[in-house]
N, C-alpha and C positions, 0 to 999 in steps of 0.2 A: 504494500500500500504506500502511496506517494505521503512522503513526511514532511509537506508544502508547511512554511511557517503560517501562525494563527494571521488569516485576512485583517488586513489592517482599515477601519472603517472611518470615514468621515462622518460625527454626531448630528443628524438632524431631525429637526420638529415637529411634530405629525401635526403643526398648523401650514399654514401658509408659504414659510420657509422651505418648505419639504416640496413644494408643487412643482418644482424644476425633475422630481425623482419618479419613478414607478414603481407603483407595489407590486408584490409579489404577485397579488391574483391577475392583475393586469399584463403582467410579464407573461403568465401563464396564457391568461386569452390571447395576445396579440402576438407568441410565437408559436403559439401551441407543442406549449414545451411543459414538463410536468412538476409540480412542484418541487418532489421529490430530486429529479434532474437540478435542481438550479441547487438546492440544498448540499448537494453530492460536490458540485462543479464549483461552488464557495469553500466548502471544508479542504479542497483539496490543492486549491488555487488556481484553479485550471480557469475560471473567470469569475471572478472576487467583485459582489456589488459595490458600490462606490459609496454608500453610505447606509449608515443603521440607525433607525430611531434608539432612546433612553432605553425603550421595551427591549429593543434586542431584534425587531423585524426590518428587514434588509429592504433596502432602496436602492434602484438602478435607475442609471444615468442614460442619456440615451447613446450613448459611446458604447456602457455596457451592453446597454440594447443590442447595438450593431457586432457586439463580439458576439455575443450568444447566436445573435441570427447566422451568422459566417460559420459557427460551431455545428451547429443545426444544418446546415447545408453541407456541410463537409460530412457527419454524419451521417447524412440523409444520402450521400453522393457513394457512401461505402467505407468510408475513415474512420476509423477504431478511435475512439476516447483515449487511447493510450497513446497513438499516431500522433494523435493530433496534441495530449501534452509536451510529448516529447519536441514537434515541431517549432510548440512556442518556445522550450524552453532552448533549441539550437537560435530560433530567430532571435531570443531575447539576447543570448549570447554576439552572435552576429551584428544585432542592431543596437548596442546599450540605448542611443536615444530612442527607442521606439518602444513605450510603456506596455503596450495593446497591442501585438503583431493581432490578433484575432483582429482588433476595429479600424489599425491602423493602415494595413496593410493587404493588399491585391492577392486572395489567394485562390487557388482553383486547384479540384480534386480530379484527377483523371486516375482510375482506379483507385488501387490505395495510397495512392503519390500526392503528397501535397505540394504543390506549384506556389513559386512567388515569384509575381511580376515588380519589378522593381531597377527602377531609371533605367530602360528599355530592355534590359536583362528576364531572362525568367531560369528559374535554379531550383532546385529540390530543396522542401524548407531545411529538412535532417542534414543532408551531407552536404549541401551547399556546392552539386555539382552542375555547373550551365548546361540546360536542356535547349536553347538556342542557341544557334551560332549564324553568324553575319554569313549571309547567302551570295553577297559579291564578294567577299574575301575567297572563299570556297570556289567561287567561279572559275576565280583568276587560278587559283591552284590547280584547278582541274586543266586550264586552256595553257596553263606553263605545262601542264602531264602531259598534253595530246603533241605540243608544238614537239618537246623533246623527243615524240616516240615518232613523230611524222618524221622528222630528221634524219633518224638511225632507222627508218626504212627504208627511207632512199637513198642511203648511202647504200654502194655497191658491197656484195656479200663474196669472200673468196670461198671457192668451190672447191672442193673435197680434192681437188688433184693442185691447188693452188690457184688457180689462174681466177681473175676476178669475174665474175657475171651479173648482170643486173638481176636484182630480187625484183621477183613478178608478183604481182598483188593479187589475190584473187578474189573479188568481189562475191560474194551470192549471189546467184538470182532474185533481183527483186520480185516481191509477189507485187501481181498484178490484178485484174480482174478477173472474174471467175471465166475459163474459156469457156466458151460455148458449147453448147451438147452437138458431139459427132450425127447425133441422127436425130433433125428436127422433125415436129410432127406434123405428118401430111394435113392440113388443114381440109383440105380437099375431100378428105374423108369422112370428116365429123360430119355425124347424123343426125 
């Protein structure tokens, strides 16, 4: 079990002061997420509401809002509760300025992979290995691969008894359209 230190709360009012925060049963309607869930995902620190009344009942921001809902999506997309601790807690490593990789930051689950877009880059949250890479860089490496090998094949190739010969290329057959059938049907016939 994750031994996340005790969430640290900001005290608020259950007057007026407090109307910037959302209660729990509202949290619960508007992501249809279960109380139990939030209760689990606070103890554990995996996303800690931003503040607590005197009583002890938790109020979320709507920052918190947006991490929960990206948690829920990642969830919902096939990412394990434990994926996705871990992922926060490589991003939190990765990004010290970044409080919330959950609200803060561009994530997207394609299997159990969690993705971060980030200043044009996209990376695996855990190992932090670049899953893009620059497609005109790649181009030019390719069009330096073909130049060099066009080269060294028309340079002339020495033949088995020494004497040099041109290297002959040999194309395939391009396909073409389908040929036409040897024995068309007599029209003339049809009854």
């Amino acid at each position: 079990m994750d031994q996340s230190p005790a969430p640290a709360f900001d005290t608020v009012s259950t007057g007026s002061a407090g109307s910037d925060y959302f209660r729990t049963r509202e949290v619960v309607d508007l992501l249809d997420l279960s109380r139990r869930q939030l209760q689990y995902w606070a103890k554990t620190g995996l996303i800690v509401p931003s503040a607590c009344t005197p009583g002890g009942h938790h109020r979320y921001s709507f920052d918190d809002l947006v991490a929960l809902k990206a948690t829920k999506r990642l969830i919902d997309a096939g990412v394990s509760v434990q994926k996705i601790r871990r992922s926060v807690q490589a991003l939190q490593a990765l990004f010290p300025q970044v409080g919330r990789p959950l609200g803060e930051l561009v994530l997207v689950a394609t299997g159990d992979v969690v993705l971060v877009f980030q200043d044009g880059t996209v990376f695996e949250a855990i190992t932090g290995q670049e899953w893009v890479f620059p497609v005109a860089d790649f181009e030019r490496e390719v069009l330096a691969y073909r130049a060099g090998h066009q080269s060294a094949k028309r340079a002339p190739a020495k033949a088995s008894n020494g004497s040099t010969e041109e290297t002959k290329r040999i194309d395939p057959e391009k396909p073409g359209p389908r040929r036409a059938r040897k024995a068309e049907k007599n029209w003339s016939q049809a009854g």
